[in-house]
C-alpha positions in Angstrom: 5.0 2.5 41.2 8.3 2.5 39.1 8.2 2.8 35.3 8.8 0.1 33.3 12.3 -0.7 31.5 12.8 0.3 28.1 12.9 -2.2 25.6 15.4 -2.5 23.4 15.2 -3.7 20.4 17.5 -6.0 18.3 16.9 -4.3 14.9 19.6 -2.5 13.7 18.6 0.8 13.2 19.7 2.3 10.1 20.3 5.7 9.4 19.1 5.9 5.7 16.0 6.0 4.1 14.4 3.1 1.9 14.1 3.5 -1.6 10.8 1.6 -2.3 7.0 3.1 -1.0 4.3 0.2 -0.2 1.1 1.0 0.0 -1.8 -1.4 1.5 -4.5 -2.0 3.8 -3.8 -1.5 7.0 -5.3 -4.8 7.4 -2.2 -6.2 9.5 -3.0 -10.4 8.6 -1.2 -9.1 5.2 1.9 -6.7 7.0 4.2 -9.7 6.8 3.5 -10.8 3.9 3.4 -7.3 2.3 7.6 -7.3 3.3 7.9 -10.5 2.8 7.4 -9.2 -1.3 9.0 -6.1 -1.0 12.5 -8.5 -0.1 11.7 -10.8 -3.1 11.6 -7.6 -5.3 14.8 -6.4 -3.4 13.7 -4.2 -1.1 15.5 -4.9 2.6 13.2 -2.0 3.8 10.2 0.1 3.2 8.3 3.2 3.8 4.8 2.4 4.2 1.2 3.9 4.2 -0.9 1.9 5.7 -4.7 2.9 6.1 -8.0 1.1 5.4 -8.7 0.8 1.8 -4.5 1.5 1.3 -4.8 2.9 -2.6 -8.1 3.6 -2.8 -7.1 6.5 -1.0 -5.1 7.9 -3.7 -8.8 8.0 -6.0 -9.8 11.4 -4.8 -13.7 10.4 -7.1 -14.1 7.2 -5.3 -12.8 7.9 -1.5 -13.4 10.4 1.5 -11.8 13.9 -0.1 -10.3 14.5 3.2 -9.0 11.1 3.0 -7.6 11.1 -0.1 -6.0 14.8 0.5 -3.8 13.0 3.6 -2.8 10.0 2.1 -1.6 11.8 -1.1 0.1 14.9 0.8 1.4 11.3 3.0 3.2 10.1 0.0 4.1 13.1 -1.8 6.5 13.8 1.6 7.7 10.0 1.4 8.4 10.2 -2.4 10.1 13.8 -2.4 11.9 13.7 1.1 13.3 10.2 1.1 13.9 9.8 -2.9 11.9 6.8 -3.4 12.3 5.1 -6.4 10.1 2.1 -6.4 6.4 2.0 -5.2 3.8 -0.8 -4.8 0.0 -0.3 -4.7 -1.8 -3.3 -3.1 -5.1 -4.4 -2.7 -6.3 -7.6 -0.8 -9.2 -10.2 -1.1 -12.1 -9.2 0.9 -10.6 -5.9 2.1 -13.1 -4.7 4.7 -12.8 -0.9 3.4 -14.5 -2.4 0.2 -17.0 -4.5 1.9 -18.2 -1.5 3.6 -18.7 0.7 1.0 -19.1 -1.6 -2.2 -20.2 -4.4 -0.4 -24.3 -4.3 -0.9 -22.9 -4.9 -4.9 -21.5 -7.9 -4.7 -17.2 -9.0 -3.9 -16.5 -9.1 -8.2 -18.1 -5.4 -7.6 -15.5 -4.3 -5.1 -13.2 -6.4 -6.5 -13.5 -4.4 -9.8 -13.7 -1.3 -8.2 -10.4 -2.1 -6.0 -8.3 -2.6 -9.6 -10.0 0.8 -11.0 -8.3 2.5 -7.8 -5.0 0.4 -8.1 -4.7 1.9 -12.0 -5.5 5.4 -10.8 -3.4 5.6 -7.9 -0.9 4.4 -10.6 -1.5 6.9 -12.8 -1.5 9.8 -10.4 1.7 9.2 -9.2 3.3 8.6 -12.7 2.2 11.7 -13.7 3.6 13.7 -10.8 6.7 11.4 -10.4 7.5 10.1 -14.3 10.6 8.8 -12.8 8.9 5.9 -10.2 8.5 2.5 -11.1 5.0 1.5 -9.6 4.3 -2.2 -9.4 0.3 -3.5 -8.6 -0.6 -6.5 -7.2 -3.9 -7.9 -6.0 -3.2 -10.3 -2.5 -5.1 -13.3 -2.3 -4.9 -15.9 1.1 -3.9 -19.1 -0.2 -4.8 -21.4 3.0 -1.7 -20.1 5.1 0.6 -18.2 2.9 -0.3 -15.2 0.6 -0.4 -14.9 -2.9 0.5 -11.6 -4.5 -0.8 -11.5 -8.2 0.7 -8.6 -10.2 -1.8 -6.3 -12.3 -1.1 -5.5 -15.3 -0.3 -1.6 -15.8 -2.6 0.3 -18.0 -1.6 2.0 -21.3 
């Protein structure tokens, strides 16, 4: 049995890093839609870190320690090795991670609890990097098209 041909693909590769950091759900009916943003904001390209639950990760109190430990030591390696500048912490609308973990509460429950993990994932990384600009936004399916809603930073 030959092995198969390699594919090819007609993406350009190119050769230096993005500048902007998104990270989401791994949930991959938002993936699209998640770059589809990051080119409205002027991103062509992203780094991304994508796991269930996205920046609930970064709230070492509320998620897995373990967890949180990878996803931060994740984005501290993005952020410092590829200069980010830019970074965008989303949540989604009935984000499964949520369900099963907040989900017995009620959705405004996890829904509250997903904007309290936005605002400290924000805050942790302004603190270690003062020189990102962080953007939050809370995705919502709109029929067939996504709607990204932007939350409001925290003083």
């Amino acid at each position: 049995m030959s092995a198969p041909a390699p594919y090819v693909s007609r993406v350009p590769f190119e050769s230096v890093h993005p500048k902007a950091l998104a990270v989401y759900c791994s949930d991959g009916r938002f993936t699209e839609a998640v770059e589809d943003l990051a080119h409205h904001l002027g991103h062509s390209r992203i780094d991304t870190l994508t796991l269930p639950g996205g920046p609930a990760l970064l709230n070492r109190w509320a998620s897995d320690y373990l967890e949180s430990e990878g996803i931060t030591r994740a984005a501290r390696f993005l952020i410092e090795g590829h200069h980010i500048e830019d970074v965008l912490l989303l949540a989604h609308a009935g984000c499964g991670y949520y369900q099963s973990r907040h989900g017995a509460l009620g959705p405004e429950i996890a829904a509250e609890q997903q904007l309290k993990d936005l605002h400290f994932g924000a805050k942790e990384l302004q603190v270690a990097y003062p020189h990102l600009r962080i953007h939050l936004y809370f995705a919502h399916p709109q029929g067939k098209t996504v709607e990204f809603r932007p939350v409001p930073r925290e003083t």
